[in-house]
C-alpha positions in Angstrom: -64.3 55.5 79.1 -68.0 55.7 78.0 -69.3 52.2 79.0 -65.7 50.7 78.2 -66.8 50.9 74.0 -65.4 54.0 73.1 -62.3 53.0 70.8 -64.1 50.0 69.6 -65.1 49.5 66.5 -66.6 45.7 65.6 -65.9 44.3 62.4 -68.5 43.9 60.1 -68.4 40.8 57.1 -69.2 41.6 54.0 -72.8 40.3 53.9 -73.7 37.0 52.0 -76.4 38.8 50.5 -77.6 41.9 48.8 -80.9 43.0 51.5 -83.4 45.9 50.6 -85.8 47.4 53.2 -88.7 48.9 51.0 -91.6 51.0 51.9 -93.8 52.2 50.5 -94.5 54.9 52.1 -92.0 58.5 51.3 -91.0 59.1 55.0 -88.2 58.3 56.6 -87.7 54.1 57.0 -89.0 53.3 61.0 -90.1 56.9 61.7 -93.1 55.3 63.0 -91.1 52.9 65.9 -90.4 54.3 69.0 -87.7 57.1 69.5 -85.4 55.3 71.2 -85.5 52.1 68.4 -86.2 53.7 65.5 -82.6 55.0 65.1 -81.5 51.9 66.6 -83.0 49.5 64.1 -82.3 51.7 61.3 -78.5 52.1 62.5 -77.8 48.4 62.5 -79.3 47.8 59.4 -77.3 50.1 57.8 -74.0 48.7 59.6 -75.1 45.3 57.4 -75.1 46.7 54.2 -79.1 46.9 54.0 -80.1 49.0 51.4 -83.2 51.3 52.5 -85.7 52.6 49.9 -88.8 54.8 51.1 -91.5 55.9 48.0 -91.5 52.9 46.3 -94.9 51.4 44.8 -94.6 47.2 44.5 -95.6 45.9 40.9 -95.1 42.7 40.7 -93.0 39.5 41.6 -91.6 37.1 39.0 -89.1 34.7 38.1 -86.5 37.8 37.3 -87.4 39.2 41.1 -89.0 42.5 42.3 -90.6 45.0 39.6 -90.8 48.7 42.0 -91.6 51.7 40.7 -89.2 54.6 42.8 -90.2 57.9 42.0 -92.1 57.3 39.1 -89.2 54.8 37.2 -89.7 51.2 37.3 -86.9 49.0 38.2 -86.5 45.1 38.3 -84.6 44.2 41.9 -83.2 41.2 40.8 -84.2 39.0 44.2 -84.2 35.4 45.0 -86.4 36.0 48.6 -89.3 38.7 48.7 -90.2 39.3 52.5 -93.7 41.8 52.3 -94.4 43.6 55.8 -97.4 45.5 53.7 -99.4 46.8 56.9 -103.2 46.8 57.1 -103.3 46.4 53.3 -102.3 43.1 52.2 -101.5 43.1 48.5 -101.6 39.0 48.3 -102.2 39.5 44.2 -98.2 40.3 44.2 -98.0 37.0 44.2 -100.7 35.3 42.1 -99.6 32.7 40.1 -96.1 32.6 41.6 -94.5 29.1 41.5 -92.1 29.7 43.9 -93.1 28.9 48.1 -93.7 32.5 49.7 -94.6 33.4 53.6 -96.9 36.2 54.7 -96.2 37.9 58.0 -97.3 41.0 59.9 -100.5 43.0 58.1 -100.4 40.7 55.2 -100.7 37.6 57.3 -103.5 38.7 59.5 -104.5 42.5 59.4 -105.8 42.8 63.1 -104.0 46.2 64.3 -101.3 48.5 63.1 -98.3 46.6 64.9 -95.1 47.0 63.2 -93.4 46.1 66.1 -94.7 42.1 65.0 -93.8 42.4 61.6 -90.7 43.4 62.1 -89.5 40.6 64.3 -91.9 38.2 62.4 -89.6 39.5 59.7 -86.3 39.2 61.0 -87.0 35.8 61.9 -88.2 34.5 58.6 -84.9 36.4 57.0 -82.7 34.6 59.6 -84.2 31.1 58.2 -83.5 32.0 54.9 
């Protein structure tokens, strides 16, 4: 068999939440990771029910959740947890005058390189404690 896996499919819960994986940029979601872990990342995301949306500008964050505008309509995400990997531009007034506790991570925490690599585990991690 291939690797002893073929024939075996792994069931998948429904997830406890509803997860979206924004970007702001229009290309495809982790074209910019490494061949071999783009498709990888991207794959088991999708296998959780993450919802991926590339083109979206970020508007603002308030009590009602996420305001995006995707392809020139603006939608409300109605969130509970916002989780920004923003890259070298940090776009800290997202959350100016929020009342609610919010974490920076990757670019937006410290803008040193381009390392997605970082923020995506710094990521991962701070959605596992939520």
């Amino acid at each position: 068999t291939r690797g002893a896996i073929e024939g075996i499919n792994p069931e998948i819960g429904k997830p406890a939440r509803e997860i979206f994986l924004l970007q702001r940029k229009n290309s495809k979601i982790g074209s910019g990771l490494g061949k071999t872990s783009g498709w990888a990342h991207r794959a088991g995301l999708l296998k959780k029910g993450v919802k991926m949306i590339a083109g979206c500008d970020y508007l603002k964050i308030d009590d009602q959740g996420l305001h995006v505008r995707i392809g020139g309509e603006e939608k409300l995400l109605p969130v509970d947890n916002v989780i920004i990997c923003a890259g070298q531009e940090p776009m800290r007034e997202l959350v100016t005058g929020l009342k609610k506790p919010f974490h920076l991570i990757g670019g937006a925490e410290e803008a040193v390189e381009l390392d997605a690599k970082r923020a995506i585990d710094q990521g991962t991690r701070l959605m596992a404690e939520l």
